[in-house]
VOPAGU-2260 file (C-alpha; in pm, 1 decimal, decimal comma):
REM VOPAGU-2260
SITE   aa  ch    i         X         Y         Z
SITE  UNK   A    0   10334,5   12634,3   11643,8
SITE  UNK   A    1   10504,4   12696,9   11310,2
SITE  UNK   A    2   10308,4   12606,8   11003,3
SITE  UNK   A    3   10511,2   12309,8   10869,7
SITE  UNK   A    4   10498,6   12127,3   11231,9
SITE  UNK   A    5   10035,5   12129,6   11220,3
SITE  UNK   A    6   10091,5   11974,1   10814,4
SITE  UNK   A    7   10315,8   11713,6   11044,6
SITE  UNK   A    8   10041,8   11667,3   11288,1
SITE  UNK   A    9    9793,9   11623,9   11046,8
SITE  UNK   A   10   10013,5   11343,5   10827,5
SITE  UNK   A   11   10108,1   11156,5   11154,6
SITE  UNK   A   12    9774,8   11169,4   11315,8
SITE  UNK   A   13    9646,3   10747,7   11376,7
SITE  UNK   A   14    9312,2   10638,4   11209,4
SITE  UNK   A   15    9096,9   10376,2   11404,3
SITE  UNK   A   16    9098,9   10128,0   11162,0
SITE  UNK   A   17    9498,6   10155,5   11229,8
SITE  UNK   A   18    9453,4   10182,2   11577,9
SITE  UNK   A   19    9246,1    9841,0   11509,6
SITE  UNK   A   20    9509,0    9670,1   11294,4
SITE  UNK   A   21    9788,2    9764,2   11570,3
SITE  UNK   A   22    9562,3    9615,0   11816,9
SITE  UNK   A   23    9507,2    9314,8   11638,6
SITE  UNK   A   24    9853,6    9263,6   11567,8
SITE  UNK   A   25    9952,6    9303,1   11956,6
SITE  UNK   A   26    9693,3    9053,8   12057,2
SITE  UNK   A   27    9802,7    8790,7   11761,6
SITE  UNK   A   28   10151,1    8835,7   11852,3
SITE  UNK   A   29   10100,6    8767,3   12223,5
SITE  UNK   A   30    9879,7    8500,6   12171,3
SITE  UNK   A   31    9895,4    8334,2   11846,6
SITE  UNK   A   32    9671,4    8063,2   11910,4
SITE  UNK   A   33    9359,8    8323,9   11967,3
SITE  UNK   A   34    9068,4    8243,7   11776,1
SITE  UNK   A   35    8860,7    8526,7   11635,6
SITE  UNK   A   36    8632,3    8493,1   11864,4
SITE  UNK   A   37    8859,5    8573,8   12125,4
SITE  UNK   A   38    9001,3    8843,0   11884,7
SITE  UNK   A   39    8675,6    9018,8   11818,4
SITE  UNK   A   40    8598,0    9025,4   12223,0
SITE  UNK   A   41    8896,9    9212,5   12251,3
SITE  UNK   A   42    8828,1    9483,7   12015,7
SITE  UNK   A   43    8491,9    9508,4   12064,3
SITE  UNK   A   44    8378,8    9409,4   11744,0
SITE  UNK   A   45    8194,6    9136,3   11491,5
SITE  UNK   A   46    8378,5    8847,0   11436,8
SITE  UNK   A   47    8265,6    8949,2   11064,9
SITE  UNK   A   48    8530,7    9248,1   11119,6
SITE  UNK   A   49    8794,6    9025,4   11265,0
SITE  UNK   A   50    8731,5    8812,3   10995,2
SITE  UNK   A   51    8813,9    9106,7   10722,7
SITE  UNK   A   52    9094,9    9240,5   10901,4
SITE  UNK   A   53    9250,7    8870,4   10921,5
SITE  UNK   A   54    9217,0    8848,6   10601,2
SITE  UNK   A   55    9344,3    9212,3   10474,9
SITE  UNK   A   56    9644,3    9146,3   10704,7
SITE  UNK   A   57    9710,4    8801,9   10524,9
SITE  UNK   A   58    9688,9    9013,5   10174,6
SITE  UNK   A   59    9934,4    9278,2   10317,3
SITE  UNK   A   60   10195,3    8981,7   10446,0
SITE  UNK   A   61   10151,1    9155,8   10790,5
SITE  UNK   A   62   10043,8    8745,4   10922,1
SITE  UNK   A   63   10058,4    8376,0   10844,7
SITE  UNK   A   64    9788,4    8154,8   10916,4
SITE  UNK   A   65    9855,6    7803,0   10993,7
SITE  UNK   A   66    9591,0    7489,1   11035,6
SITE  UNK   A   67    9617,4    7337,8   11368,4
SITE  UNK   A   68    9339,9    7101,0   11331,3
SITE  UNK   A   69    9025,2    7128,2   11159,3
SITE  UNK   A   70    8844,7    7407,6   11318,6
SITE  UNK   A   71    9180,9    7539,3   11484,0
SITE  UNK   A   72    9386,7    7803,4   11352,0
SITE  UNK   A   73    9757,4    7959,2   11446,9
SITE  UNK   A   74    9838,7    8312,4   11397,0
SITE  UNK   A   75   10162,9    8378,1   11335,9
SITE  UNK   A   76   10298,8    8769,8   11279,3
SITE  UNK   A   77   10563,1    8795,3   11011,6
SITE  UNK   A   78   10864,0    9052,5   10971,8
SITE  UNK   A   79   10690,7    9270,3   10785,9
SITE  UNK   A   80   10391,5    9260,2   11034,3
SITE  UNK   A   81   10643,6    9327,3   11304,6
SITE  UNK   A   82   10758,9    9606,8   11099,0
SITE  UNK   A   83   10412,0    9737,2   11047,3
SITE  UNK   A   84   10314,4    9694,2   11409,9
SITE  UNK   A   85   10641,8    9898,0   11517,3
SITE  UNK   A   86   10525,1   10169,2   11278,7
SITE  UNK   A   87   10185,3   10191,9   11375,2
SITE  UNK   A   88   10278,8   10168,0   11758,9
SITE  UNK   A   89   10463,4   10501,2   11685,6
SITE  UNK   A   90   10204,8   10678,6   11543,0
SITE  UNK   A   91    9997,2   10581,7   11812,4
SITE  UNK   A   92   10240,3   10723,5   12053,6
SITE  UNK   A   93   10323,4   11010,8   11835,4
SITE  UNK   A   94    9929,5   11106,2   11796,3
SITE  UNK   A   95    9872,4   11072,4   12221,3
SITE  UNK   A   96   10185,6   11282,3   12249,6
SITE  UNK   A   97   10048,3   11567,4   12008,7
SITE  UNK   A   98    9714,4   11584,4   12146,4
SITE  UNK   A   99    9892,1   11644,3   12502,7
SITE  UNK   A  100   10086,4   11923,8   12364,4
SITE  UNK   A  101    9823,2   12105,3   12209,5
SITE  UNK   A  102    9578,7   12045,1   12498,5
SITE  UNK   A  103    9853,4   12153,0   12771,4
SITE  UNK   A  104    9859,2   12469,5   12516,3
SITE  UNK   A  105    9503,4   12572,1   12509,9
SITE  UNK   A  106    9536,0   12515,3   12872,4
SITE  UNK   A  107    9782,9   12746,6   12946,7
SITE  UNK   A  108    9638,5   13039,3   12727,5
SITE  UNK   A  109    9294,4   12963,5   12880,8
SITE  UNK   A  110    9494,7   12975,6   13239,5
SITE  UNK   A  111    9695,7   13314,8   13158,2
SITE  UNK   A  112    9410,8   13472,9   13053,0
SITE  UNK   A  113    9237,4   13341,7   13385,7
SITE  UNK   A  114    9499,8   13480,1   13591,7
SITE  UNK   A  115    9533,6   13815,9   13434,7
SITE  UNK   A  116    9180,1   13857,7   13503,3
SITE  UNK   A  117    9288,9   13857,7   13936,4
SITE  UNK   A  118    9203,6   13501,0   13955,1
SITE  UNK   A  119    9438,9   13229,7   14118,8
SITE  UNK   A  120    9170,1   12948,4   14139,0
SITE  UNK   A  121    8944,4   12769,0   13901,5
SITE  UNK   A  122    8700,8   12489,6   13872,0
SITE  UNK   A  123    8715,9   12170,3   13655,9
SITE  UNK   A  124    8422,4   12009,6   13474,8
SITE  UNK   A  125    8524,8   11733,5   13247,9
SITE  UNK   A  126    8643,4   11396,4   13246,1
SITE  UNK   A  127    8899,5   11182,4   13083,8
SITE  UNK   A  128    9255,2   11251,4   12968,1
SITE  UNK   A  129    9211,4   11571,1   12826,0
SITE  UNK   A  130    9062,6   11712,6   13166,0
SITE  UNK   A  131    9401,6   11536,1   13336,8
SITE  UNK   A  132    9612,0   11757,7   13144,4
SITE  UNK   A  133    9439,4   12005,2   13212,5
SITE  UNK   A  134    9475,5   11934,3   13609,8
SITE  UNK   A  135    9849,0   11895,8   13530,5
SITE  UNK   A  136    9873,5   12258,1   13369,7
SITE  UNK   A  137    9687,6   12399,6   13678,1
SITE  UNK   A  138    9958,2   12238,6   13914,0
SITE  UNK   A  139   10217,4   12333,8   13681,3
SITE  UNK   A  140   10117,6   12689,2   13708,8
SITE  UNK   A  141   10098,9   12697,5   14040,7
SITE  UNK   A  142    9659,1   12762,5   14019,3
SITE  UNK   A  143    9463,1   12611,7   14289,5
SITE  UNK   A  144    9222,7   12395,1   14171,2
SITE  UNK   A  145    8873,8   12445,4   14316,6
SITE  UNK   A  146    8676,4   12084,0   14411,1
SITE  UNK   A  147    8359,2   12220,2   14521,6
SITE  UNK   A  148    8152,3   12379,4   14243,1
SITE  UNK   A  149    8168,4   12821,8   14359,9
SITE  UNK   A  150    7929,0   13023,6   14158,1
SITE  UNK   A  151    8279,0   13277,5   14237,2
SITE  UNK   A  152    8523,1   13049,6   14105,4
SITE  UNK   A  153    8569,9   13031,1   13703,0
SITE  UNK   A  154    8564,9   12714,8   13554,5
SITE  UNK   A  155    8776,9   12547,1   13230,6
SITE  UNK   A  156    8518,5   12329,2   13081,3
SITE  UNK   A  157    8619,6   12039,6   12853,4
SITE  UNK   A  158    8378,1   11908,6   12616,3
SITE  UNK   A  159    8540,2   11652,7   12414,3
SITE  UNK   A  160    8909,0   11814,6   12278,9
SITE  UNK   A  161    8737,0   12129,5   12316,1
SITE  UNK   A  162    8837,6   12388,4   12638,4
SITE  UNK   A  163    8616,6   12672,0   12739,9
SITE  UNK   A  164    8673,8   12885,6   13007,6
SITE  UNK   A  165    8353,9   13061,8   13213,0
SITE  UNK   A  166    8381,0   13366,2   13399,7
SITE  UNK   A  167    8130,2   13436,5   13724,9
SITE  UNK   A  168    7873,4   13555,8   13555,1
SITE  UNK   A  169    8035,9   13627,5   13264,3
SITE  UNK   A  170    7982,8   13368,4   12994,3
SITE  UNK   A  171    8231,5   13156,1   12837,7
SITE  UNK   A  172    8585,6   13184,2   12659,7
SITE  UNK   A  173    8664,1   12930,2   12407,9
SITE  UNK   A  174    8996,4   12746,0   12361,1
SITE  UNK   A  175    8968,8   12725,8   12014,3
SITE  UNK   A  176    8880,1   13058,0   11894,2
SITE  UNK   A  177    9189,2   13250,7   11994,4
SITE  UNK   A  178    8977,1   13399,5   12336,8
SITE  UNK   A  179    8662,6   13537,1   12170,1
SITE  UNK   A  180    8362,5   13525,7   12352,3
SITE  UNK   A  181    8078,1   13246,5   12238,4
C-alpha cells in the first residue's frame, strides 16, 4: 500500500464518540418522538450521556428540539444534521471497508507463506468479522479449511485485528511483523 493511501486511512478512520453521534442521529431521525431513555437503551449508555450528546448536537445545529407537552419532547434532525449524518455514515462505511482490505491482506501473506511451506489446509481460531474474512480469503484461495482442531494442521489465529499463523510444532508467525517469528 503506497504511503499517501495509510495517511488516508488514518484521517478517515471513525471515532466512537462519532460512531455514537451517527447512531444517535439514525435513531432520532427514525423515531423522533424517542425519549432519552429510549435513546440511551439503544446505545448502551447513561441517559447522562444521551443527555450531553443531545445537547452538543443542539449546539452543532445537527437537531431541533421541540416541547410536546410538559415532560414530552420531539426530536427533529435538521439539514445540517442530515448532512452530518451522511458524512459520518461514510466514514463508517469507509473505516469497515479499510479494515477488510487490510485484514484480507495479512490474510493472504499469512496464507502464501502457509502454502509455500507444502501446506493446502489450515485451522481457524477466532471469532467475529475479522476471522470471516479470513474464512473468505481461505475460500478465495482455494485452502481447505480444517474444522476439527489437528495437532498436523497449522492454524491462523486472530486475536483482536491481530493474525498469527502457527506451524505444527513450530511456533507462531505474526501478521503484523512482516513474517518474523514471535
Amino acid at each position: 500500500m503506497p504511503a499517501g493511501k495509510q495517511v488516508d486511512t488514518v484521517q478517515k478512520d471513525i471515532s466512537r464518540q462519532e460512531v455514537r453521534d451517527l447512531r444517535l442521529l439514525a435513531y432520532i431521525e427514525d423515531s423522533p418522538d424517542t425519549t432519552q431513555a429510549d435513546l440511551a437503551g439503544q446505545l448502551g449508555v447513561a441517559v447522562g450521556t444521551v443527555n450531553w450528546h443531545v445537547r452538543r448536537m443542539v449546539t452543532r445545529g445537527l437537531i431541533k428540539v421541540s416541547q410536546l407537552q410538559r415532560r414530552r419532547l420531539r426530536y427533529l434532525i435538521t439539514p445540517k444534521g442530515i448532512a452530518e449524518k451522511t458524512r459520518l455514515a461514510y466514514r463508517y462505511a469507509w473505516t469497515g471497508m479499510a479494515l477488510y482490505r487490510t485484514t484480507r491482506a495479512q490474510a493472504q501473506g499469512l496464507l502464501s507463506q502457509l502454502r509455500r511451506s507444502g501446506y493446502e489446509e489450515v485451522c481457524l481460531d477466532g471469532d467475529g468479522d475479522v476471522i470471516d474474512v479470513c474464512r473468505l480469503t481461505c475460500i478465495e484461495m482455494q485452502l481447505s479449511i480444517r474444522v476439527q482442531k489437528d495437532a498436523r494442521v497449522p492454524v491462523l489465529r486472530v486475536a483482536g485485528d491481530r493474525l498469527s499463523l502457527e506451524y505444527p510444532d513450530e511456533g507462531r508467525i505474526g501478521g503484523r511483523g512482516g513474517g518474523a517469528k514471535d
